[in-house]
N, C-alpha and C positions, 0 to 999 in steps of 0.2 A: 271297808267301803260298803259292803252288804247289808249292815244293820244302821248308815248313815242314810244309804236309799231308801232302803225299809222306813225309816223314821219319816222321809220326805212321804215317802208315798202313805204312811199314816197320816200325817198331817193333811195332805191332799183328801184323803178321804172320811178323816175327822169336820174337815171343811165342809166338804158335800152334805155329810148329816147335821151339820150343824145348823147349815146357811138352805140347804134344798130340802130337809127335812128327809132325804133317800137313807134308805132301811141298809146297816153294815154293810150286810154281805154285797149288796149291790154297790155301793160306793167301791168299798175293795173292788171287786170288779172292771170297774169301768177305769179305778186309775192302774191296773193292771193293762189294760189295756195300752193305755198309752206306753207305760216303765218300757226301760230298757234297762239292761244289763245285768248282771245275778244278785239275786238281794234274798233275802232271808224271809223265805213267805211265812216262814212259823212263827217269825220272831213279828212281823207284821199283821197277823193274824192275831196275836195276841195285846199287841197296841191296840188295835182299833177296837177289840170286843170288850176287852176291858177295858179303856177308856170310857168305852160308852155306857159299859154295865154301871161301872162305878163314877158316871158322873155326878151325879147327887155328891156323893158324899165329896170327890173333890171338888163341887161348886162350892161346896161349905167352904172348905178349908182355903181356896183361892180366896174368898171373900174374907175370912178370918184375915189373913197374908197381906191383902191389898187394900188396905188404910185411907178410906177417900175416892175408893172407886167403887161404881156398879155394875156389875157383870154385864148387863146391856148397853154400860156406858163405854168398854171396850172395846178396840179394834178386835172382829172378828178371829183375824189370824191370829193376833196378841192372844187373845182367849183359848185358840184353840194350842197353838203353844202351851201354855202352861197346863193346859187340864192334857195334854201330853205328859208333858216333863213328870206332873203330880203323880199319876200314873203311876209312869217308870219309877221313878225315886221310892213312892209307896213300895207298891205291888210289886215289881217287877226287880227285886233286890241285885241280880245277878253283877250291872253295870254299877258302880263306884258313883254316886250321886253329883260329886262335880261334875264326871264324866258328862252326866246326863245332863246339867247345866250348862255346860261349856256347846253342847251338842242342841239346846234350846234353845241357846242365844243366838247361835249357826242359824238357826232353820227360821226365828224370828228375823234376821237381817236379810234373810234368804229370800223371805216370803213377804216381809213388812219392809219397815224401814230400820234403819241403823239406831233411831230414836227406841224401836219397837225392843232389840238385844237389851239396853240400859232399861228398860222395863222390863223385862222377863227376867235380867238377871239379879233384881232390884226383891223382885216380890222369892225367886226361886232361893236367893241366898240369905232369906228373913226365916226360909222353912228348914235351912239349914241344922241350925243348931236343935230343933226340937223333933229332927226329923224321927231320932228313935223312938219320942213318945210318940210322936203321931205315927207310925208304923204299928208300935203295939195297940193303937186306940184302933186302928180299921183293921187289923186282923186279927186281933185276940178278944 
């Protein structure tokens, strides 16, 4: 449960900088403020810095993935979902990548709509099978 809240409250605060244009540390922040209950600050801490550090390159790659769409032509959440998920699956090797799928899809129906899951799990299960290349293309 700690690193599912975690996940919410990165998404919450991947929002703020996406949509208010507010600097990391301060989005963490402020939805710290609100959070309740024990979540995993290091593990959220590392969502939100690296998501943001390495947006570029997973803007590329959601674009590559998403056949017909334009990143400004996306629901905000829907966006920020995936440049989550991309994230974790890349970077963040620890969690099992469905995992992280299964737990995007969550946080898209959570935050979006039910339409929003069959999109996120549409473009995240296309990056599946080349996920090892694209692993060694952004780290090595």
């Amino acid at each position: 449960m700690r690193r599912r809240q975690a996940r919410e409250c990165a998404l919450q605060s991947l929002f703020q900088i996406h949509i208010g244009e507010v600097p990391p540390a301060e989005a963490i922040r402020y939805v710290l403020e609100e959070a309740s209950g024990d979540l995993d600050l290091d593990f959220l801490n590392k969502l939100v810095m690296g998501t943001y550090e390495h947006r570029s390159a997973i803007d590329d790659l959601i674009r590559q993935y998403s056949i017909g769409w334009e990143l400004d032509r996306m629901p905000a959440v829907d966006l920020t979902v995936l440049r989550l998920a991309v994230f974790e699956m890349l970077y963040e090797t620890e969690t099992p990548p469905k995992v992280v799928i299964n737990e995007a899809i969550e946080l898209a129906k959570a935050f979006s709509t039910e339409e929003s899951g069959k999109f996120v799990n549409g473009i995240l299960g296309k990056m599946l099978p080349d996920l090892e290349r694209l692993r060694g293309s952004v780290n090595g």
